[in-house]
N, C-alpha and C positions, 0 to 999 in steps of 0.2 A: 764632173760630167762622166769621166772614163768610168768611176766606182758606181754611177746611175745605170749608167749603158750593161755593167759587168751582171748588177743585180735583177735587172731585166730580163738577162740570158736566164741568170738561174732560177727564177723564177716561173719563167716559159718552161726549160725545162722539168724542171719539178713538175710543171703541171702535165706535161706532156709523161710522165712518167706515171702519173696518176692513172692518168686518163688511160694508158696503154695499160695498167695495171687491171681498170674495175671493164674494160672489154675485153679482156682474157677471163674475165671471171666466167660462172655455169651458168647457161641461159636457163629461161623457166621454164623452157621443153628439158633440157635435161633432169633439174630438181625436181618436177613434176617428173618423169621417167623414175628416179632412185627413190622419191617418195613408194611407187607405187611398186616397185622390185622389193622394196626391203615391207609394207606390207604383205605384199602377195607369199614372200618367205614365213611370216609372223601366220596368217593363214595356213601357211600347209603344217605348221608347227601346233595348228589347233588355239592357237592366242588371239582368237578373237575381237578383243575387245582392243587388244592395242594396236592390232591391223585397221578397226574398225577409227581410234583416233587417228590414222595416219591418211587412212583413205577418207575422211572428211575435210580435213587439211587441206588435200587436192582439190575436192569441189571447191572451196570455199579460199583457195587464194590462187588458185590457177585457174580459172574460170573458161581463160582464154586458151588454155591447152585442151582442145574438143576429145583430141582422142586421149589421152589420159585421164579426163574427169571421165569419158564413157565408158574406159576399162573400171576406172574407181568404181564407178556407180554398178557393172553388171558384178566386181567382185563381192559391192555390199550385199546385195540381193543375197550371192553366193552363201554367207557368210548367216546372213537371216535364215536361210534353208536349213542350211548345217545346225544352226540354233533349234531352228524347231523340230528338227527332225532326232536331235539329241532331248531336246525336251519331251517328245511323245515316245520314248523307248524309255527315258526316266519316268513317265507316268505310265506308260503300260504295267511297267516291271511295279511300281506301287501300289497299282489298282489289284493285278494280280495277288499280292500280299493280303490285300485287303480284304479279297474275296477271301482268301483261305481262313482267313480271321473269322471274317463272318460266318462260313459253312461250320463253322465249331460250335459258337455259339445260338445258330439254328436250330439244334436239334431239342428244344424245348418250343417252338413256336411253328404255328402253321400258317400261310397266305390265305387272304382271302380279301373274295374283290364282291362288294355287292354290286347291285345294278348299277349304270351309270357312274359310277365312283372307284375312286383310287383303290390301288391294292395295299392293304393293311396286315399288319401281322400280330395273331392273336396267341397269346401263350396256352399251351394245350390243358393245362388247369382252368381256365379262367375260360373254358368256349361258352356260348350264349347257354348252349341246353343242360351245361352241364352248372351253370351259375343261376340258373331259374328258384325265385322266390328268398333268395341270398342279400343279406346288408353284408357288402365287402367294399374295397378299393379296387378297382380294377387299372391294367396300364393299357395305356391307348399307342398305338405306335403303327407310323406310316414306313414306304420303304425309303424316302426321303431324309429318316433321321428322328420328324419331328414325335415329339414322346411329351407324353400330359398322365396324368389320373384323373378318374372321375372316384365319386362318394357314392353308393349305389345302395339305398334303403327300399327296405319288405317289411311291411308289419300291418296293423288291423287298425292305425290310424296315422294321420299327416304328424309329423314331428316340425315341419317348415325348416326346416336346416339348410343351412346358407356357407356353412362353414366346416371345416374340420381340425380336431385337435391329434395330433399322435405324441405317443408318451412313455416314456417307462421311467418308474419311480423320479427324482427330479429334472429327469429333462424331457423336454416338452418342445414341440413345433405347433404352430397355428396358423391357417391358411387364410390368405387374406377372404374376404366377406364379398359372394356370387351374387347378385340382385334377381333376384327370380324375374325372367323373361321368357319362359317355354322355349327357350334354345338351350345358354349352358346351365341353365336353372332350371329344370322342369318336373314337374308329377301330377301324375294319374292315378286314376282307380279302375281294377278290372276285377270285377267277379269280388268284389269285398277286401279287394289286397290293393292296398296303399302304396304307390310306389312313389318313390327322389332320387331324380339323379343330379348331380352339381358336375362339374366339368373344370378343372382348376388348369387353365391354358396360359399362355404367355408367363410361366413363373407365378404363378398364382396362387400355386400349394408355398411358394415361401419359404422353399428350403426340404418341404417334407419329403419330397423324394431319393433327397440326398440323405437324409436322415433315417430311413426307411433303409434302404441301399446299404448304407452303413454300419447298421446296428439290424440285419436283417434275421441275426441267431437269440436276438434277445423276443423278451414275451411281451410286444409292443400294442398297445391299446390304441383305439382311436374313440373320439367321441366327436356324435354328431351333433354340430351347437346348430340352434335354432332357436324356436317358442316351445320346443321343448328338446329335451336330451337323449341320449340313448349312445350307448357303450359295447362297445367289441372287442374280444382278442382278437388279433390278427393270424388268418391263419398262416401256417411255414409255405403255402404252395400260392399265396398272395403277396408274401413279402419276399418270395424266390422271384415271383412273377414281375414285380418291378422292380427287384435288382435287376434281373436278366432283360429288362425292355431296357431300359438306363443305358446299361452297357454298350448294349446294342445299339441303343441310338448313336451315341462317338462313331463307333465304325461306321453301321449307314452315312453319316454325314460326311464323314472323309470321304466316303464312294463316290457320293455324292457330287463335292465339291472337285474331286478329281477326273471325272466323268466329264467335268463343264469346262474343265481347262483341256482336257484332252477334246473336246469338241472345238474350243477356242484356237488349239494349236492346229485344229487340222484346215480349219477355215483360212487361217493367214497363210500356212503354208497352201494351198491351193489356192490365195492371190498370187504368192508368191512364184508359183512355177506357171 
């Protein structure tokens, strides 16, 4: 009975030792407090990201600590700012690149906007008046990036060509096959002159323009297939002209593309503030 009574005590106590142990421990205003001290340091250190997992922590297990989850929350805001505001200096400083890029390769092509319609950029060989009555390739290129060829026939009768071949001695490209529909298929006659234009859009020439681009110093042919044939050297100031549209498309398109994110990063950030 005396060893029953003795083990009772020590057991009480024990517990009472516990117990005095885990109410001395750190309440959840405190750990919520150092959670957000040792953030708010990670912050001013510019570490973002493991400020940003420490201050979700607090929302999400201190619920009940109001004024620490409302410091959490306006330092995330903080912390998004900082992000976008380091994102649109990283894209400015790109765009500007870009632009220097492009102002180089300008100088072989001029703007031009017709009625109602986007601004285009045509290579100063290849202008309309200066391409009159011409079987050539011409490059089609917007300031957005997008870039095509068309097949461009002059002669004293329809050859119906739907396709084209470019070539020098065994190698050879072929463009997939246009379906005549008066849009990217079309021809006319004016005044006794036969004209075809084909339009080879969405990757349609099949490689040719890479090909073209590539091999732009060699004496590259093209033939017009149809219901009937007809064959061309290519001139040096045609196959300069879709190198240089090619090129130029990459960069517009980075412009491009950077232009939308910089538009993206200014919108969030003016949620944000």
């Amino acid at each position: 009975m005396i060893h029953i009574l003795q083990n009772s005590r020590i057991y009480i106590a024990l517990s009472l030792i516990v117990i005095s142990m885990v109410a001395c421990g750190p309440t959840s205003e405190e750990i919520a407090k150092e959670k957000y001290t040792r953030a708010s340091s990670l912050y001013d250190q510019e570490r973002y990201n493991d400020a940003m997992l420490i201050l979700d922590s607090i929302a999400n297990e201190f619920s009940g600590e109001i004024e620490y989850v409302t410091r959490a929350e306006d330092l995330i805001r903080k912390i998004k700012i900082s992000e976008q505001e380091r994102s649109l200096a990283f894209l400015d400083s790109a765009l500007s690149q870009k632009n220097k890029e492009l102002e180089g390769l300008m100088k072989n092509f001029i703007i031009s906007k017709a009625y109602g319609e986007k601004e285009i950029l045509i290579h100063k060989r290849q202008k309309p008046e200066n391409s009159f009555g011409r079987t050539y390739l011409r490059a089609h290129l917007d300031m957005e990036g997008n870039f095509y060829i068309s097949s461009r026939y002059s002669g004293d009768k329809y050859i119906y060509h739907n396709k084209i071949k470019v070539y020098h001695q065994d190698q050879a490209v072929i463009s997939e096959e246009i379906p005549y529909d008066e849009f990217d298929n079309r021809r006319f006659e004016d005044g006794g002159t036969y004209w075809e234009v084909v339009n080879y859009k969405d990757n349609a020439d099949n490689g040719i323009i890479d090909f073209i681009s590539q091999n732009y110093k060699l004496p590259l042919k093209v033939e017009f297939i149809g219901k009937k044939r007809y064959y061309i050297v290519m001139e040096k100031f045609d196959k300069e002209a879709i190198r240089d549209g090619y090129e130029i498309s990459f960069v517009l398109k980075e412009i491009t593309k950077i232009k939308k994110e910089i538009e993206i990063a200014k919108n969030q950030l003016d949620r944000l503030k």
